[in-house]
C-alpha positions, -999 to 999 in steps of 0.1 A, spaced: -147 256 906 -111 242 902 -89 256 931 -59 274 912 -33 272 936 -37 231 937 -36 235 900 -3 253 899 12 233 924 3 205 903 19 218 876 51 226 894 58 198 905 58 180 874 77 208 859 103 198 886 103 161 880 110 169 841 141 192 847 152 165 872 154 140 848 169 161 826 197 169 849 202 134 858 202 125 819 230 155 816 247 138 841 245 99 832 264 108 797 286 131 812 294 105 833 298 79 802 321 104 786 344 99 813 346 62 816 348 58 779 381 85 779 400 65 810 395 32 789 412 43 756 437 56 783 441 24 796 443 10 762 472 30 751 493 22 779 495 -15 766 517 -13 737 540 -42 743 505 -60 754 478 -77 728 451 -104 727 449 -118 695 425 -142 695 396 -152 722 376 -183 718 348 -187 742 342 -224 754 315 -216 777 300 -182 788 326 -181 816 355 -200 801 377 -188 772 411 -195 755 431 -170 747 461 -166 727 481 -132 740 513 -113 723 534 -104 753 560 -81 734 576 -108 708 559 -141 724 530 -157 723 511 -172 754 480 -195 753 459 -188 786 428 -197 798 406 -176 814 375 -184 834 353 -169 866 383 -175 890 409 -160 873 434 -168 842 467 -193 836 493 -199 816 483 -233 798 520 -226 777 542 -211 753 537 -207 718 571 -210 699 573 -204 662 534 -196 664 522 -171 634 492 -157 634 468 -158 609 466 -127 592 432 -110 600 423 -99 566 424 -139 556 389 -144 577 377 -111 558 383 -126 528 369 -163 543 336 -145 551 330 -124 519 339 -163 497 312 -173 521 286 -152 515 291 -148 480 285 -184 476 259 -179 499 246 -155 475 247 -173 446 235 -201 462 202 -184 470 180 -192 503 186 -235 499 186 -256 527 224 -264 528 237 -230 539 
């Protein structure tokens, strides 16, 4: 005969680990709620403030080209920290909509091209 009270306490206890990990699942995206609204707070604080283009050299290196109110600043940034490599005078960026339209030529011809080696 099955003791009942070992049964029930059996089934307590998982009962209790379920609405555990329910609270802590409550909890975990409750908590990503938060940090996602203090980032677009930081972001809107930065209006004068812009990267507008990163190029990774390496997983830990990266050039980046940064609108600081009306200039542009190349920088490199890496593990240890970033720097000024210099000022961009007369620098206009490329609009962004150009690579759009890069891409879509590209995969059009792509397209028409079929699945050939040459892609």
């Amino acid at each position: 005969m099955i003791n009942k009270v070992a049964l029930v306490s059996n089934y307590s206890s998982i009962a209790f680990v379920y609405i555990l990990v329910f609270i802590l699942l409550i909890a975990l995206y409750l908590l990503s709620r938060k940090l996602i609204q203090i980032n677009k707070l930081t972001k809107k604080f930065s209006k004068n403030i812009e990267i507008v283009e990163k190029f990774y050299l390496s997983a830990d290196k990266a050039l980046l080209i940064v609108k600081v109110s009306d200039e542009y600043l190349l920088l490199s940034s890496d593990k240890t920290g970033t720097s000024l490599i210099k000022e961009l005078k007369d620098f206009v960026p490329n609009e962004k909509e150009d690579s759009k339209k890069d891409f879509q030529s590209f995969l059009k011809n792509a397209v028409k091209k079929g699945t050939s080696d040459e892609i």
